[in-house]
N, C-alpha and C positions, 0 to 999 in steps of 0.2 A: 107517637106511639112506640116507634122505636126507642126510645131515650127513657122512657117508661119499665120498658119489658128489658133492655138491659139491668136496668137496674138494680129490677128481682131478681132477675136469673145469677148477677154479680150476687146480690143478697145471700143468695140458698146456698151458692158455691161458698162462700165467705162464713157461714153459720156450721158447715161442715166442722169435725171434732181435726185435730190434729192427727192423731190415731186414723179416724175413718178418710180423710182426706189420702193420708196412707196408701189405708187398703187399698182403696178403691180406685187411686192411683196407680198401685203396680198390676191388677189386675185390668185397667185399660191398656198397659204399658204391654204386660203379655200378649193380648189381642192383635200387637199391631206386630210382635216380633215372631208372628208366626204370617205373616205374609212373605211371599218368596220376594220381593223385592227389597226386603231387611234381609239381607245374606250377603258373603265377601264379594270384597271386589267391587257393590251396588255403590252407589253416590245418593247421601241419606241426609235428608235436612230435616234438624232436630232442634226447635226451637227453646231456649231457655226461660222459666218458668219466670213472671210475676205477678202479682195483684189473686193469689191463691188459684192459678190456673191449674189444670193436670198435671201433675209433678212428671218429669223425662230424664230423672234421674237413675233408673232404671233400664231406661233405649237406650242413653248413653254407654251405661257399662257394658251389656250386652253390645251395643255397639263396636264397644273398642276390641272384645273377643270375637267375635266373628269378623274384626280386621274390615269392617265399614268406611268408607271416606265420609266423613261428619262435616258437613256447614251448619251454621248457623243464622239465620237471618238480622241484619241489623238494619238501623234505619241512619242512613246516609245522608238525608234532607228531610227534614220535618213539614217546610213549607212546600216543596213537591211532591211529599208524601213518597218519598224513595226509600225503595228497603231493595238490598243486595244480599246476596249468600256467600259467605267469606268462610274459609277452611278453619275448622275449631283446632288452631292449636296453642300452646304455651297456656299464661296467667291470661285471668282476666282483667275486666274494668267496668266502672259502670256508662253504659253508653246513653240513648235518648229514653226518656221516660225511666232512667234508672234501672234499663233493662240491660242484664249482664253480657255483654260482646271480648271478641277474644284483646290483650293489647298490643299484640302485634298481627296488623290486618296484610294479610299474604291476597294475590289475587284471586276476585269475588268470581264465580261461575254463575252463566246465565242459566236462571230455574228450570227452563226448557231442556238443559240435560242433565238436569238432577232425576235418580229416578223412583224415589220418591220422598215427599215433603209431608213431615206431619205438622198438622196447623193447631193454633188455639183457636179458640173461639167462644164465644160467651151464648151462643146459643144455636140449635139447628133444628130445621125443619123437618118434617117425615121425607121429603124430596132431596136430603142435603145440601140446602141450601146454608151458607153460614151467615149467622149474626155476628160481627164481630166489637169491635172497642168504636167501632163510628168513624177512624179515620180513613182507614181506605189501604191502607199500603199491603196487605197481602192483596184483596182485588188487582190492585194497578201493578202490582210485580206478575200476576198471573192472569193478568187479560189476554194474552195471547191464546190461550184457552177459549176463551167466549166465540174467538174465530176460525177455531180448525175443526175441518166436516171430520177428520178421520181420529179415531182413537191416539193421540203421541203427548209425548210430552209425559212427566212425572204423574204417578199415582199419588193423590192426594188423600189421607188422609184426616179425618177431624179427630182431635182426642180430648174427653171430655169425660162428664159424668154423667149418669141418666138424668140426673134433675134439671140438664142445662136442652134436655129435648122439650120440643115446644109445639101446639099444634096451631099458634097465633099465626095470621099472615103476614108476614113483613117485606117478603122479598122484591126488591127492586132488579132490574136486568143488567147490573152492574154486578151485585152479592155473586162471591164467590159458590159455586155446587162442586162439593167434595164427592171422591169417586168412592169414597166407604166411612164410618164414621165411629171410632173405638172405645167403649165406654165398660164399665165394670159389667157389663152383663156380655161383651164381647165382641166382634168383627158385624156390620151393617152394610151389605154392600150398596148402592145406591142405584138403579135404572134409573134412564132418562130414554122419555118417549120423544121419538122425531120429531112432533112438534112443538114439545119443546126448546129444540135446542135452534128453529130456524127466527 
C-alpha cells in the first residue's frame, strides 16, 4: 500500500509544469522563512532537491543573508541507512542516490542541535506524519525524537506541495511526525495529543 501511494503522490509532484513547480515552490520556501528559527546565528538543515522534490533554492539564498549556518544531510552508509548533517560549504558532488553533497566534507553535527531541519518528503498525513522514499534514513537520523517526553531538539519542518497531502493511512510507529508542514498554501503547525506520543 505504501509503495502504491508513493508512486502517485511521486506521479502528481512529477506531472507539475516547470513554471508551476516554481511557483509553488518559492511560495512553500516563504512559509518556512518566516518561522523565527530561520534567523541569524540559528543552525538550519536544508536539504538539496532531487527526483522533482520542493525546490530550497530559495531558503538557501535567503539563508546565506540572514548569515544562517547551512548543513545539509548526506547519506554516509546506504546499507545502515546512515545520513549525517555536514556544513554546506565550497563546490559540490554528486553523493548517494546522485543527490548533491558538499566535496569537501568539514565536521557533520548531531541533528539534535540543529534548530531546525527542513525535510522532503513524498507525502503527509493530516497528523504530520511523513511518507518518505521507503528507505528510512531521515527516521533513524531522527529517532531520538520518538523518545523525548519534553519538547527539544530541532523544529522539523515538511516542505512540499498540497497535492503531496493525503488522507490514506500509512503510518507505522517508526514514520517520522513533523512539527509543521510548508506547502504553497503556507505554514501547518501540527498537534499531537498525549496519547499519541506514549
Amino acid at each position: 500500500m505504501k509503495n502504491a501511494l508513493r508512486k502517485a503522490l511521486r506521479g502528481a509532484r512529477r506531472a507539475l509544469s516547470a513554471a508551476e513547480h516554481r511557483r509553488r515552490s518559492m511560495l512553500a520556501a516563504h512559509a518556512v522563512a518566516r518561522l523565527p528559527m530561520f534567523a541569524a546565528g540559528k543552525r538550519v538543515a536544508l536539504y538539496l532537491p532531487h527526483d522533482r522534490e520542493t525546490d530550497t533554492s530559495a531558503l538557501l539564498v535567503a539563508a546565506r543573508r540572514r548569515r544562517i549556518k547551512i548543513f545539509v544531510p548526506v547519506v554516509v552508509d546506504r546499507r545502515r541507512r546512515l545520513l549525517h548533517f555536514y556544513p554546506l560549504v565550497g563546490k559540490l558532488r554528486r553523493g548517494a542516490f546522485g543527490i548533491a553533497v558538499p566535496r569537501r566534507m568539514l565536521r557533520p553535527i548531531a541533528p539534535r542541535w540543529l534548530d531546525l531541519i527542513v525535510v522532503p518528503l513524498v507525502g503527509v498525513d493530516g497528523k504530520g506524519r511523513r511518507l518518505g522514499m521507503g528507505w528510512g534514513f531521515y527516521d533513524r537520523a531522527l529517532s531520538f525524537r520518538r523518545y523525548m517526553r519534553l519538547k527539544m531538539g530541532p523544529h522539523l519542518v515538511g516542505l512540499a506541495f498540497d497535492l503531496q497531502r493525503t488522507r490514506e493511512s500509512f503510518a507505522e510507529p517508526w514514520d517520522l511526525r513533523l512539527d509543521s508542514v510548508a506547502t504553497e498554501s503556507g505554514l501547518q503547525r501540527m498537534t499531537i495529543n498525549d496519547e499519541e506520543t506514549s
